[in-house]
C-alpha positions as CSV (number, residue, x, y, z in Angstrom):
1,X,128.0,159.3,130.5
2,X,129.6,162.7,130.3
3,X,133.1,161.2,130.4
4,X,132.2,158.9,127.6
5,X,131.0,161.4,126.0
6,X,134.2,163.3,126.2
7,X,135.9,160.3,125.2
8,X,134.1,160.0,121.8
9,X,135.0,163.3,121.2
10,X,138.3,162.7,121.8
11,X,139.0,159.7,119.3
12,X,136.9,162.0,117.1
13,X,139.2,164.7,117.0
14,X,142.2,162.5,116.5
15,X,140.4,161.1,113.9
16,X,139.6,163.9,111.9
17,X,143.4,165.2,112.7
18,X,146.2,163.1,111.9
19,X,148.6,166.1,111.6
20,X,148.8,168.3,114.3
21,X,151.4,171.5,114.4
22,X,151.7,174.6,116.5
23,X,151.5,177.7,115.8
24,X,154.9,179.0,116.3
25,X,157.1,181.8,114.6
26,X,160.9,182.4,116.1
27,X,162.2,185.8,115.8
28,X,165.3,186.6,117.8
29,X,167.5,183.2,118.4
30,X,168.0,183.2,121.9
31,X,170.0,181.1,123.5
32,X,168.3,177.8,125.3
33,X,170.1,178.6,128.7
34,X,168.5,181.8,129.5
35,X,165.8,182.0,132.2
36,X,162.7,183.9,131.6
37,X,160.7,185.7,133.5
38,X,157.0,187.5,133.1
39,X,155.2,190.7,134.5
40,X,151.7,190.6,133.8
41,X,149.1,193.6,134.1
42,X,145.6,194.2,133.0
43,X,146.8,195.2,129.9
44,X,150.3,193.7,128.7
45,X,152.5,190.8,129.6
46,X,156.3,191.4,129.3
47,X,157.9,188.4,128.7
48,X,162.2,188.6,129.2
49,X,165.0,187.2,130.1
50,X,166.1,187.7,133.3
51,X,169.5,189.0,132.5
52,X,167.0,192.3,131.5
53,X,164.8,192.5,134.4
54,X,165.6,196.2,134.0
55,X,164.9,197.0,130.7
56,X,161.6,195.2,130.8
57,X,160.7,197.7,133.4
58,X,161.8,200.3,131.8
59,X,160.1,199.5,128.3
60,X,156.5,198.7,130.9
61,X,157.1,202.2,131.8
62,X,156.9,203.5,128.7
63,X,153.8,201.8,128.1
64,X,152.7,203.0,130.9
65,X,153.3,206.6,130.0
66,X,151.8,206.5,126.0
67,X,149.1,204.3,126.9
68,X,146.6,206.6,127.3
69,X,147.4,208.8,124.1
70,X,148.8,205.9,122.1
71,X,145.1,205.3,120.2
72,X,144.6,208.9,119.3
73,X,142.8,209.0,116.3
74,X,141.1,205.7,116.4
75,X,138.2,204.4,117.9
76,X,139.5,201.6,119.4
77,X,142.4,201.4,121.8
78,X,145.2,198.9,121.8
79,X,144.5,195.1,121.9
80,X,146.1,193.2,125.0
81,X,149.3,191.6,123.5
82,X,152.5,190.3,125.3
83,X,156.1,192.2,124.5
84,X,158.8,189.6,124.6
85,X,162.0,190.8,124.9
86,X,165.3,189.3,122.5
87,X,168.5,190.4,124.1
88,X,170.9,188.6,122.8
89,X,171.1,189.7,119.2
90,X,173.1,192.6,117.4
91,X,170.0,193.7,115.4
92,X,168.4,196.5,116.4
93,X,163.9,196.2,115.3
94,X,160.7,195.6,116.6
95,X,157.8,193.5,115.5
96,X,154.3,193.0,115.7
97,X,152.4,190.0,114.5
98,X,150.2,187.2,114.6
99,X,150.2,183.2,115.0
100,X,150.6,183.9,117.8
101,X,150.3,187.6,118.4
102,X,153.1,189.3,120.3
103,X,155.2,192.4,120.3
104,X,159.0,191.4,119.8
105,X,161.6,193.4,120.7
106,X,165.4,192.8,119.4
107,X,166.6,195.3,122.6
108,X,169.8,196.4,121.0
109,X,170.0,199.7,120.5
110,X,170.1,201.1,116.9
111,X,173.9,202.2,115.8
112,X,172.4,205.0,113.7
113,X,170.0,206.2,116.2
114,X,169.4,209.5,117.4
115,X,168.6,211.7,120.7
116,X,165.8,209.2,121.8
117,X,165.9,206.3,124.4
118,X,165.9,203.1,122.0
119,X,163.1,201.7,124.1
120,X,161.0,204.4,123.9
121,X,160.9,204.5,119.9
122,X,160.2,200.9,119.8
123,X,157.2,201.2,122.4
124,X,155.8,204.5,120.8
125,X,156.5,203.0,117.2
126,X,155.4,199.1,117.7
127,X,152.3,199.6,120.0
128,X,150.7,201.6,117.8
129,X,150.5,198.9,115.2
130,X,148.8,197.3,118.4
131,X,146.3,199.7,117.8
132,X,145.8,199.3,113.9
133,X,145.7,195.6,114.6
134,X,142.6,196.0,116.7
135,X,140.5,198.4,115.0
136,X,141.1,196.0,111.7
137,X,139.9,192.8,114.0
138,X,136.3,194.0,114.2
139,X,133.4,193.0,111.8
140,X,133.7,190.2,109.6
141,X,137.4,189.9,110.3
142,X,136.3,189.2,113.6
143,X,133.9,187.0,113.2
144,X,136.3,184.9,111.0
145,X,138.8,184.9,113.7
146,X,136.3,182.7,116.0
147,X,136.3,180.3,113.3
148,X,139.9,180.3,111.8
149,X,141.8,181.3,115.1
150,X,144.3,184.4,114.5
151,X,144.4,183.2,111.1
152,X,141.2,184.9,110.5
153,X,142.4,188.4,112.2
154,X,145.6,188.3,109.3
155,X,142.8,188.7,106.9
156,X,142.6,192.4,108.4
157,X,146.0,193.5,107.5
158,X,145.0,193.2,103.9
159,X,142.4,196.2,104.6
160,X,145.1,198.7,105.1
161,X,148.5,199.4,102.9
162,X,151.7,199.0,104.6
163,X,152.8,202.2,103.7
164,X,150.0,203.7,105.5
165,X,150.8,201.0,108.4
166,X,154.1,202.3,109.2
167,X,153.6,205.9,107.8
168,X,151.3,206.2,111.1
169,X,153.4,204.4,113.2
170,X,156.6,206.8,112.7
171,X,154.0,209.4,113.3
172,X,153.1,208.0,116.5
173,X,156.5,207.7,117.2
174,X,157.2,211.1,116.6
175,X,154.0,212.5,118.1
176,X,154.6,210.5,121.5
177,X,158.4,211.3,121.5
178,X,160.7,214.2,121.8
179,X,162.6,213.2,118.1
180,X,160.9,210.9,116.6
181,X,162.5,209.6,113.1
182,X,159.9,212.5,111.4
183,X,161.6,215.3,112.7
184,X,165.2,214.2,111.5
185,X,166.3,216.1,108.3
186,X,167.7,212.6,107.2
187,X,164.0,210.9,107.0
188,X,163.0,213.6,104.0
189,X,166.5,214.3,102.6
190,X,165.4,211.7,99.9
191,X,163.0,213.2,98.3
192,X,164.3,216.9,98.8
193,X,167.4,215.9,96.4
194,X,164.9,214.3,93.7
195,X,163.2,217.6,93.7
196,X,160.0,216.8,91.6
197,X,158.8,213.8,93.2
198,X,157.1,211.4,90.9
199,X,157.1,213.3,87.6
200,X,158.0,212.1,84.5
201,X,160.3,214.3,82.2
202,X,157.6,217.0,80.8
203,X,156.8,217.5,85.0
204,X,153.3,215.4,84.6
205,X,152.9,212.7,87.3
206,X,152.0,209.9,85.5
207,X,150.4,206.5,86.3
208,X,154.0,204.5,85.9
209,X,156.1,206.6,88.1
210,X,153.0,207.2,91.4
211,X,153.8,203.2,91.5
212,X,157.7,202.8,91.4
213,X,157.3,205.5,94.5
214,X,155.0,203.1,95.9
215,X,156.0,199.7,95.0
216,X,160.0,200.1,95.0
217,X,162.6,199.7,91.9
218,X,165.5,197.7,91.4
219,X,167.3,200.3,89.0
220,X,166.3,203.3,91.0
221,X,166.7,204.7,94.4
222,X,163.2,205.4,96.0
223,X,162.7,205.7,99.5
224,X,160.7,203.2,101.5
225,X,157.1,202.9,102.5
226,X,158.1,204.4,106.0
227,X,159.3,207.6,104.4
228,X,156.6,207.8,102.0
229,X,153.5,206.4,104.9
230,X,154.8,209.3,107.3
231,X,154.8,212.3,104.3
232,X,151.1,211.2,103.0
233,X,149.4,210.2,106.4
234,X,151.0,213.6,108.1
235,X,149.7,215.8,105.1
236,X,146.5,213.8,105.7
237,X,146.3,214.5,109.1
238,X,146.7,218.2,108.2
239,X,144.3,218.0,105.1
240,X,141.3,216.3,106.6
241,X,141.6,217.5,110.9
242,X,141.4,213.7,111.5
243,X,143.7,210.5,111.3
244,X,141.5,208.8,107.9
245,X,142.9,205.4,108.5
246,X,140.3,205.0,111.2
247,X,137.0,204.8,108.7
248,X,139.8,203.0,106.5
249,X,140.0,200.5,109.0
250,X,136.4,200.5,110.3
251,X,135.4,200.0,106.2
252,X,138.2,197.4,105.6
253,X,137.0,195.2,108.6
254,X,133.4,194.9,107.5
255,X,133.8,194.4,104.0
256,X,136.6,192.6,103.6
257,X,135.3,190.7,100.6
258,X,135.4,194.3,98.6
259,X,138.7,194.8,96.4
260,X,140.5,197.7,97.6
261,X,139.1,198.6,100.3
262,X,141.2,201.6,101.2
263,X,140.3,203.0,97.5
264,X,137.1,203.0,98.0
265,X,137.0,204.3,101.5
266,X,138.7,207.2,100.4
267,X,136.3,207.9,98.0
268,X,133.5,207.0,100.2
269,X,134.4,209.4,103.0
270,X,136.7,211.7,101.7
271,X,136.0,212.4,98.0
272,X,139.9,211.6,97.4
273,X,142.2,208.4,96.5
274,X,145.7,207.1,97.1
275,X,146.9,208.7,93.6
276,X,145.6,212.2,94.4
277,X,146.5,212.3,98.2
278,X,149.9,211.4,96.4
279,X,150.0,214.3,94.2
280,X,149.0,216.9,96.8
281,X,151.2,215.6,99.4
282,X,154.5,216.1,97.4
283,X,152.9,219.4,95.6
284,X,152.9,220.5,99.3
285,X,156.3,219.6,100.3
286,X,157.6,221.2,97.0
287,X,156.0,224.7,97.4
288,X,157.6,224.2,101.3
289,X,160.8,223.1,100.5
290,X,161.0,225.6,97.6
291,X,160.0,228.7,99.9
292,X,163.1,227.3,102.5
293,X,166.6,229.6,101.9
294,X,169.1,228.3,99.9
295,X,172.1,226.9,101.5
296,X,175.0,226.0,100.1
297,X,176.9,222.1,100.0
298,X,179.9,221.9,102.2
299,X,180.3,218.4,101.6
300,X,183.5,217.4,99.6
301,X,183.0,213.0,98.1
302,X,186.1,211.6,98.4
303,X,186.0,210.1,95.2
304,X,184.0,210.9,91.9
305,X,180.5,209.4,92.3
306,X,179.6,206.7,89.9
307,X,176.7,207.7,87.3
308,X,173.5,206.1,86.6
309,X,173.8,203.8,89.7
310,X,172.7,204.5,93.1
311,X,176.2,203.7,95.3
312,X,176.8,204.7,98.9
313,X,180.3,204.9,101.0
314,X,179.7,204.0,104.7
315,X,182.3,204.7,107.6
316,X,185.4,205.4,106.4
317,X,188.2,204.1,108.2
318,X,191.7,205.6,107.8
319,X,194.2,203.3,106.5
320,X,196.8,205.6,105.6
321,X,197.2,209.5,104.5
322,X,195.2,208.4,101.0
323,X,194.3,205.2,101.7
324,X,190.6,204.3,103.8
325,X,188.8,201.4,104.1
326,X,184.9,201.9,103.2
327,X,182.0,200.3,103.4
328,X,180.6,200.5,99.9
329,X,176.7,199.7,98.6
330,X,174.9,199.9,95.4
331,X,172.7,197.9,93.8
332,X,174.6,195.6,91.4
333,X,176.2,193.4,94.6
334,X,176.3,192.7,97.9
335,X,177.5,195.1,100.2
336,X,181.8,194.8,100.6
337,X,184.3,196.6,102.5
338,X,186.8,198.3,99.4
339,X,190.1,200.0,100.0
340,X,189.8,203.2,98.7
341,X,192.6,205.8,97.1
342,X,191.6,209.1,97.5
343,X,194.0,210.7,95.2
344,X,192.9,208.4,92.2
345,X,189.6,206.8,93.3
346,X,190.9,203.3,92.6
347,X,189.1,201.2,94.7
348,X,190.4,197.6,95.4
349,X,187.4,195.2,96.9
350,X,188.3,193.7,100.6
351,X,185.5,191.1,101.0
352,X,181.5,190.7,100.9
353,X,180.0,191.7,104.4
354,X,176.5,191.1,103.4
355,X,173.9,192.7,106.6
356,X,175.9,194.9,108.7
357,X,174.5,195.4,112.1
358,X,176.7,197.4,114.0
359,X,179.1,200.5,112.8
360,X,182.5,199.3,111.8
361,X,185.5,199.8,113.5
362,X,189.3,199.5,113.8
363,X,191.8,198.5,116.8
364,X,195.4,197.0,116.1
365,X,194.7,196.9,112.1
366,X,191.9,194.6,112.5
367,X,188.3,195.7,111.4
């Protein structure tokens, strides 16, 4: 009886389903000959090639060692999530998502990095999305994930901004670390040389300029969310004696159906909003940065900087006494390579390079 039973069930479900696919999301383009390898524990499963058996242990290591401080702030700790690793790939990122959930690691190290074991930053940054993920999976989000699978638990990432995401992330990162990216000069250099963040041109922040800072431009150079999430969830921190996106996340989880939730948690808990912890965050920086000495700009450009567009020389290469090859960006094309006078600033394009993953260099006269 039973087994008929479970064959009726069967025809049932095929019935019902005559389109079945996985759930499957590549990141990382491996190749099909490598052979993989796990290490479980109670708490993570790293999943890696064997030709990095040794970074794998070293990135369980690290863990290891920010495990028990990683969920500072939060209620709940991290959810139990496998890290696979991707070798085999000149990008240097992590990741952390859903369908299915995983931590991803592209283990390359970053060209531009800093004093910091590559690793480390990825394990102090990524995990502690781990934690935000879990402590938005609770309530009604969780409830819906029983019934839609991990589809349901993406509903949570709507409850908090990514700005706010990866804002206390790189404060994670920076907190679990010895230099994390908030401690560079480079990460707030940005908004030092804009001066008055945000204002328009009688010095009143107005409604239009709070969102370019916040949603991006196309004409403008603003800096991105992780900039901006690290300056407003650090002055938060500072402001309030707790992290806030905890009751923003417990709130968000359990009333998911509400618009804005993270308005309206603010409100609810803190008496503020996303506009005004705007405007005292970079009245703050301003009254710091104004109080630091003035230094003077040692710098020399080796040509006259364009106006009115946003254009950056990367990594000169010396072609000759005035000639270099540069890489050149702005935002009217694709990033190109450009031979470069610098007595005359003539500038004669090489070729489109489109992403650039590693620092360019030079052997024999080939790039």
């Amino acid at each position: 009886m039973r087994r008929l039973l479970y064959t009726v069930l069967f025809l049932c479900a095929l019935g019902v389903a005559p389109k079945a696919g996985a759930q499957y999301y590549t990141w990382g383009s491996d190749p099909a000959g490598l052979k993989w390898s796990t290490i479980r524990t109670p708490d993570v499963r790293m999943i890696y090639p064997d030709t990095v058996s040794g970074v794998a242990r070293r990135t369980l290591f690290y863990i290891r060692t920010v495990q028990p401080d990683i969920s500072y702030g939060f209620r709940h700790g991290p959810m139990r999530i496998p890290f696979v690793m991707h070798p085999e790939n000149f990008q240097s990122n992590g990741l952390v998502m859903y369908l299915p959930k995983r931590v991803e690691f592209l283990t390359s190290p970053a060209i531009d990095g800093y004093s910091m074991p590559w690793y480390k930053q990825l394990v102090a940054h990524e995990y502690r999305h781990a934690v935000q993920y879990n402590n938005l999976n609770r309530g009604v989000i969780r409830a819906l994930s029983y019934i839609l699978g991990q589809q349901g638990s993406t509903i949570g990432l709507l409850c908090m901004p990514i700005w706010a995401m990866e804002g206390d992330a790189v404060m994670s990162e920076t907190a679990m670390s010895s230099f994390g990216r908030g401690l560079q000069p480079s990460f707030s250099m940005g908004y030092r040389a804009m001066g008055r963040v945000g204002r328009d041109y009688k010095g009143r922040r107005d409604r239009r300029n709070i969102d370019k800072w916040f949603c991006g431009s196309y004409r403008d150079y603003i800096p991105d969310h992780y900039e901006l999430g690290y300056q407003i969830c650090s002055y938060a921190y500072a402001r309030y004696d707790e992290n806030v996106w905890d009751r923003v996340a417990w709130f968000g989880s359990r009333n998911p159906y509400m618009l804005a939730t993270t308005r309206i948690a603010l409100e609810k808990y803190y008496g503020t909003n996303v506009r005004e912890l705007f405007r005292e965050t970079f009245d703050a920086l301003e009254r710091h940065w104004d109080s630091l000495p003035r230094t003077g700009d040692s710098a020399a450009p080796l040509v006259p900087m364009p106006e009115g567009n946003y254009t950056t020389y990367q990594w000169p290469l010396p072609l000759s006494d005035t000639t270099v090859l540069v890489l050149k960006t702005d935002y009217d094309r694709p990033s190109r390579f450009v031979r470069l006078d610098t007595r005359t600033g003539a500038e004669e394009p090489v070729c489109y390079t489109g992403l650039v993953s590693t620092r360019p260099a030079m052997y024999g006269g080939r790039v």
